[in-house]
LOZA-554598 format. One record per residue (C-alpha): residue number from 1; residue in three letters; x, y, z. Coordinates in steps of 0.1 Angstrom, whole numbers, padded with zeros to 4 digits. Last residue first. Layout:
BEGIN
R   vexmar   bator      xx      yy      zz
R      NUM     ala       X       Y       Z
...
This chain:
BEGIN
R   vexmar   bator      xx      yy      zz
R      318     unk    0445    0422    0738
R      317     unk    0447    0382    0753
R      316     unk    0488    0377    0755
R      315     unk    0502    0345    0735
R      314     unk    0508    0315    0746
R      313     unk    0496    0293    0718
R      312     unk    0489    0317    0686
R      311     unk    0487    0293    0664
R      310     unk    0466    0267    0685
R      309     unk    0463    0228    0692
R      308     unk    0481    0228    0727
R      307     unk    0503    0203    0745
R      306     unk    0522    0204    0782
R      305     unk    0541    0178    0796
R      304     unk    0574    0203    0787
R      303     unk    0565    0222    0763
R      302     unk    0546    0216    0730
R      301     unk    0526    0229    0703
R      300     unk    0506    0217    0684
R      299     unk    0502    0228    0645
R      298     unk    0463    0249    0642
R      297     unk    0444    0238    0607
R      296     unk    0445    0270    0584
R      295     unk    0418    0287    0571
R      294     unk    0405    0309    0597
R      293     unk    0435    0309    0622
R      292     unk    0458    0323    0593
R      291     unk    0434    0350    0586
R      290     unk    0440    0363    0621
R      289     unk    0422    0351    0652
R      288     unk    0433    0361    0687
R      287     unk    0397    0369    0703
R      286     unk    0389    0339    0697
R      285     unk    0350    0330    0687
R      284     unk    0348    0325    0654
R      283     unk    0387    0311    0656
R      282     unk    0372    0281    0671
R      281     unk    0376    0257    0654
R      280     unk    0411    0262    0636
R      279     unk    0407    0263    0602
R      278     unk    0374    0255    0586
R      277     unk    0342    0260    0610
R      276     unk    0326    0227    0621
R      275     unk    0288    0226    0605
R      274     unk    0273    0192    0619
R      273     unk    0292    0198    0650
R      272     unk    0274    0234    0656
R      271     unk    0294    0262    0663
R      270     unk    0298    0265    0700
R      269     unk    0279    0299    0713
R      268     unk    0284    0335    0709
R      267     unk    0315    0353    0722
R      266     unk    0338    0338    0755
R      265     unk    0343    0363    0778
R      264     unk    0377    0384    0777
R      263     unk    0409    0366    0794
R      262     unk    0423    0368    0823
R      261     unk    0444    0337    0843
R      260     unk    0446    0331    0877
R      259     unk    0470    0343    0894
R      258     unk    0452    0366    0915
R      257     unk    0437    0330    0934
R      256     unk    0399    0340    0951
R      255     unk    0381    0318    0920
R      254     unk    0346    0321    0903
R      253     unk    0353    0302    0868
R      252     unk    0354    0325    0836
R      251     unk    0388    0336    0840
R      250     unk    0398    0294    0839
R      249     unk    0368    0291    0810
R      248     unk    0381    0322    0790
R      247     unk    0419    0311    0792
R      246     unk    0413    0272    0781
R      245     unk    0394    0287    0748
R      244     unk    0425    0311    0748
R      243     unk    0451    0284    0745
R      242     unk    0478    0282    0762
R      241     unk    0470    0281    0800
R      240     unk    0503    0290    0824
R      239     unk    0487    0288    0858
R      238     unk    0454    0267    0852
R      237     unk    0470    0241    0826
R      236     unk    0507    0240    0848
R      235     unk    0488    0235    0882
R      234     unk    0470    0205    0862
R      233     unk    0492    0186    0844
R      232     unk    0488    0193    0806
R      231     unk    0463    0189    0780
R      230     unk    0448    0217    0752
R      229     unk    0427    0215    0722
R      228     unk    0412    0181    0724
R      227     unk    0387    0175    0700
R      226     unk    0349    0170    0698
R      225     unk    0339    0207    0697
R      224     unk    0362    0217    0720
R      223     unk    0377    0199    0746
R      222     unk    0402    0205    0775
R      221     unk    0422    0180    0788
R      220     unk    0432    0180    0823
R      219     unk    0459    0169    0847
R      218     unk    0464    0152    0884
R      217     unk    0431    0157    0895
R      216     unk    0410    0164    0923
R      215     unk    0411    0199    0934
R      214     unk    0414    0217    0904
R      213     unk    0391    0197    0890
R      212     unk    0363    0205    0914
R      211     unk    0375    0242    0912
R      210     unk    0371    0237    0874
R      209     unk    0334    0228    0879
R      208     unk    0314    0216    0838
R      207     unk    0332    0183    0849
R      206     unk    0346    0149    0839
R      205     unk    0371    0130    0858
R      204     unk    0385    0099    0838
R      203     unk    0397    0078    0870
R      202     unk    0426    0051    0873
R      201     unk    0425    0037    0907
R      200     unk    0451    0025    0931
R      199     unk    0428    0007    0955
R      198     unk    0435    0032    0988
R      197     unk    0448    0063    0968
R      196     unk    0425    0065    0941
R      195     unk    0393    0054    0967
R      194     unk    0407    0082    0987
R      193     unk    0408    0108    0962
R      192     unk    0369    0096    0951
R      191     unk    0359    0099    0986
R      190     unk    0374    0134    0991
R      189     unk    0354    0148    0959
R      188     unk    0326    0129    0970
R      187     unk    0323    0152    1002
R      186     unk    0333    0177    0984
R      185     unk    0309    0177    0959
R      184     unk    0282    0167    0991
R      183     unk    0289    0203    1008
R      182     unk    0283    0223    0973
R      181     unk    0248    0197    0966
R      180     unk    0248    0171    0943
R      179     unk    0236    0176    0907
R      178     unk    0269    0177    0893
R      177     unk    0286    0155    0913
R      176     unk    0294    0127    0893
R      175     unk    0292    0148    0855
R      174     unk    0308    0121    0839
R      173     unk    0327    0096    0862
R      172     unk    0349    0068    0842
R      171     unk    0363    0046    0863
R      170     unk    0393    0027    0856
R      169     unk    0412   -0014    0871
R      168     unk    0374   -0021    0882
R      167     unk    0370   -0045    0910
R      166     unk    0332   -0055    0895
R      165     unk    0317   -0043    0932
R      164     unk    0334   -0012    0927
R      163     unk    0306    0001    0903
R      162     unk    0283   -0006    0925
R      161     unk    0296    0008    0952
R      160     unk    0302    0046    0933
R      159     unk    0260    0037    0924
R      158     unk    0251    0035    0959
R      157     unk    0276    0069    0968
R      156     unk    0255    0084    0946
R      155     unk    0226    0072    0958
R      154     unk    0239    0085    0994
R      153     unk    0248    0121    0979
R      152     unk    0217    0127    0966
R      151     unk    0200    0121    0998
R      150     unk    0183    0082    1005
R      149     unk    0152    0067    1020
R      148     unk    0138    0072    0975
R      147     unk    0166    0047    0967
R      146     unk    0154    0020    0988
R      145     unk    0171    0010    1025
R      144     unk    0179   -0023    1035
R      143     unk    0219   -0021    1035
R      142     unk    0216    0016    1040
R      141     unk    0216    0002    1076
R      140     unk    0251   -0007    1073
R      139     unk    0263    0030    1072
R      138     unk    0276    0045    1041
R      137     unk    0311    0056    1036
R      136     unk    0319    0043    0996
R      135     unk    0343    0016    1014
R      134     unk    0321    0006    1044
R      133     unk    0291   -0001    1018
R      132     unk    0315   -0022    0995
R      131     unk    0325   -0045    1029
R      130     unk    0289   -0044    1037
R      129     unk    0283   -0058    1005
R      128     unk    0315   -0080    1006
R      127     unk    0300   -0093    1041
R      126     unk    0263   -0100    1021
R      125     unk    0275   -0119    0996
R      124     unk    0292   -0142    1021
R      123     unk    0266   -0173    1015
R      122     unk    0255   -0164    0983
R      121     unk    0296   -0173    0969
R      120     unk    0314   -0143    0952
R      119     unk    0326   -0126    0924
R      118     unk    0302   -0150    0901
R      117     unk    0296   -0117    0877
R      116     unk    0256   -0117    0883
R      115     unk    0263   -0127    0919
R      114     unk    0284   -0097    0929
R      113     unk    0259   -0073    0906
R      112     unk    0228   -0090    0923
R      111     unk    0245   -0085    0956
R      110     unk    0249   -0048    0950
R      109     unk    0214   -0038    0941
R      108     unk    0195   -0063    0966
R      107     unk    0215   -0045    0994
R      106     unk    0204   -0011    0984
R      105     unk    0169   -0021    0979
R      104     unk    0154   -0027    0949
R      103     unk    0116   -0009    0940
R      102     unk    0137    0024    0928
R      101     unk    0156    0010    0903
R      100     unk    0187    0024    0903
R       99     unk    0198    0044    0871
R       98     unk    0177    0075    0875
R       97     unk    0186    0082    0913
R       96     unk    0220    0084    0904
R       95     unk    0219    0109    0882
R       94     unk    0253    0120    0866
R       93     unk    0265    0085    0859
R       92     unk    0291    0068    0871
R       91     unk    0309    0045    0849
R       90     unk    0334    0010    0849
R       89     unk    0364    0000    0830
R       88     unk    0374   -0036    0838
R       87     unk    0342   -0051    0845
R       86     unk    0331   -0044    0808
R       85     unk    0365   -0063    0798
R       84     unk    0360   -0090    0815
R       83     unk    0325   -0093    0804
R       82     unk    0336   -0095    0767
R       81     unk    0340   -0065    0750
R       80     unk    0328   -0060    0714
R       79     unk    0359   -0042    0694
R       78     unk    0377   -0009    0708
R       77     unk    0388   -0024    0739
R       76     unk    0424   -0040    0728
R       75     unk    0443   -0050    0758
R       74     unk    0477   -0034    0763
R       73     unk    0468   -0016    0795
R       72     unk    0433   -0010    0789
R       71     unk    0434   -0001    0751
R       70     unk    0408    0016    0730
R       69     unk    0418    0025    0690
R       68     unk    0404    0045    0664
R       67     unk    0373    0046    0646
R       66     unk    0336    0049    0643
R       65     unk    0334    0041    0682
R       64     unk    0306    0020    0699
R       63     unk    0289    0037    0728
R       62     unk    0289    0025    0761
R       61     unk    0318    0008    0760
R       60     unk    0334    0026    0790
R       59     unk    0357    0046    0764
R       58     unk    0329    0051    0745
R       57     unk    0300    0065    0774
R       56     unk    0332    0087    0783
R       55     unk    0339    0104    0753
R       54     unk    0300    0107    0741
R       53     unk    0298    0124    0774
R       52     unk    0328    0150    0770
R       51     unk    0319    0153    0733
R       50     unk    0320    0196    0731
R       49     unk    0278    0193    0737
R       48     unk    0283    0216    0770
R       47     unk    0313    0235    0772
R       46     unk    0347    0222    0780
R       45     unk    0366    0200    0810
R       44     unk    0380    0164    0809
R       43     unk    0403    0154    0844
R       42     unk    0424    0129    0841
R       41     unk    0433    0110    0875
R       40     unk    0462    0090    0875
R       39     unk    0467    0055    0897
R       38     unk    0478    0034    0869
R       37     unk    0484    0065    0837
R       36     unk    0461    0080    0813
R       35     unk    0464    0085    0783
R       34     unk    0447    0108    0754
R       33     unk    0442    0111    0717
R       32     unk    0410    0125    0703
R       31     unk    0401    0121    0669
R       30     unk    0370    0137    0663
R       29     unk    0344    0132    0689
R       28     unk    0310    0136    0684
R       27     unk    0316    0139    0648
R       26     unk    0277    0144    0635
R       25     unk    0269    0126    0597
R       24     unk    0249    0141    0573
R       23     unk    0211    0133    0565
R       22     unk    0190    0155    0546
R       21     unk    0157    0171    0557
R       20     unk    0171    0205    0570
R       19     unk    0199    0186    0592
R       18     unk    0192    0149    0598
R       17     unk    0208    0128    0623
R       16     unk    0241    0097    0613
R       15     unk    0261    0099    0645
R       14     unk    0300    0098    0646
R       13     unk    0325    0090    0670
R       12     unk    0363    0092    0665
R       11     unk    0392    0085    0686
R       10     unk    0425    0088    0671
R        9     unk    0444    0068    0699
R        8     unk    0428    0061    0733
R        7     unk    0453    0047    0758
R        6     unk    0443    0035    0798
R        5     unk    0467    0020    0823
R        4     unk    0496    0034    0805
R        3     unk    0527    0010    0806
R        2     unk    0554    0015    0831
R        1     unk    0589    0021    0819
């Protein structure tokens, strides 16, 4: 049996803020469980503020968890990480242009991060840069070039280098191609699918785009308001959804297939994660709650690779 590249177990993230001048805590993320196989993209959809990012930023040690467990293929990640482990799960960030410094040259960027880690000796940094440049599809002469001589998707495809440069065993993309253009998604899309398929990569896709989902990975958690509510593999989640959170975003997404799943529009907005409605969460705004919904916490339930947190799982929208 292989082992999981990637296991999070009971995940929890809080944040101590004040609400009407007294100070409470915020769960982020509120016990998430999730895997994520060698080679498997996971794709993590839901609406803004449901923990995506604070998801991500922890898993790549970012953030510091409150509780619960981190494991890279049987190795504890939940404590401080040693550089090691920092290599081993690596980020990309949705700006690119904010997290290169825009006085360093492409080439100064990537050899600093091979030298920094000892990858490689001075004298052949700059063949595993071009190497890394080859790899994320940029020409040699972007070797020289700063930030600002670059599109969106050329920094972007910068920072996917640089985060290869460490020979990363998971990357964790939040919101990649968010602010790229419709022609550049795709265009990182297709580079990320080859990456997978060329270095064997585990990836934690997250997106606002469930075409770009859709397209790219292999299944997909959906979250709401710091949990996971749904998972399954991917065809199965957007054919046969079981919860109705997961049916108003996939009718909610612009799509040409028939199949796809209706559901009424989505009421009001998320609840706030200081005040998390009793019950299941979000029986304010399902158009399926009953009594039972608003007071009782929803079992899961299960078919075959396929897990939702409701009471009414699979049942027809009125």
């Amino acid at each position: 049996m292989t082992m999981d590249r990637l296991s999070v177990s009971d995940l929890r993230v809080e944040f101590a803020v004040r609400s009407q001048r007294k100070k409470v805590r915020l769960r982020a993320v509120d016990g998430v469980s999730l895997t994520v196989a060698p080679g498997e993209i996971l794709g993590v959809v839901g609406e803004s503020g449901c923990g995506k990012s604070t998801l991500a930023r922890t898993i790549a040690g970012l953030t510091a968890p409150t509780a619960g467990s981190i494991n890279l293929e049987g190795a504890s990640m939940s404590g401080k990480r040693s550089i090691d482990d920092t290599r081993a799960i690596q980020m990309i960030f949705q700006d690119p242009g904010a997290s290169l410094n825009p006085r360093i040259t492409v080439g100064s960027v990537l050899t600093e991060v091979l030298m920094t880690h000892q990858l490689v000796e001075r004298s052949t940094a700059r063949a595993r840069v071009d190497e890394l440049l080859h790899l994320v599809g940029l020409p040699e002469r972007a070797y020289d070039a700063l930030p600002r001589q670059l599109s969106g998707g050329q920094r972007q495809r910068v920072g996917i280098a640089r985060a290869l440069a460490v020979e990363p065993r998971l990357l964790v993309a939040d919101e990649a191609i968010a602010a790229l253009d419709v022609s550049v998604q795709a265009a990182i899309l297709n580079l990320f699918a080859r990456l997978r398929s060329r270095l064997g990569l585990s990836m934690i896709f997250i997106s606002h785009d469930l075409g770009a989902v859709r397209s790219l990975c292999d299944r997909v958690a959906v979250m709401y308001l710091g949990q996971i509510v749904e998972i399954a593999p991917v065809e199965e989640l957007y054919q046969n959804p079981g919860h109705p959170y997961t049916r108003a975003l996939i009718a909610a997404n612009p799509s040409l297939d028939n199949t796809a799943a209706i559901a009424p529009p989505l009421k009001g907005e998320p609840p706030s994660p200081i005040n998390v409605p009793t019950g299941c969460r979000f029986h304010p705004r399902c158009p399926l709650a009953t009594e039972t919904c608003r007071t009782g916490v929803p079992p899961v339930r299960e078919r075959p690779d396929h897990k939702t947190s409701c009471h009414r799982a699979w049942e027809p929208a009125p």
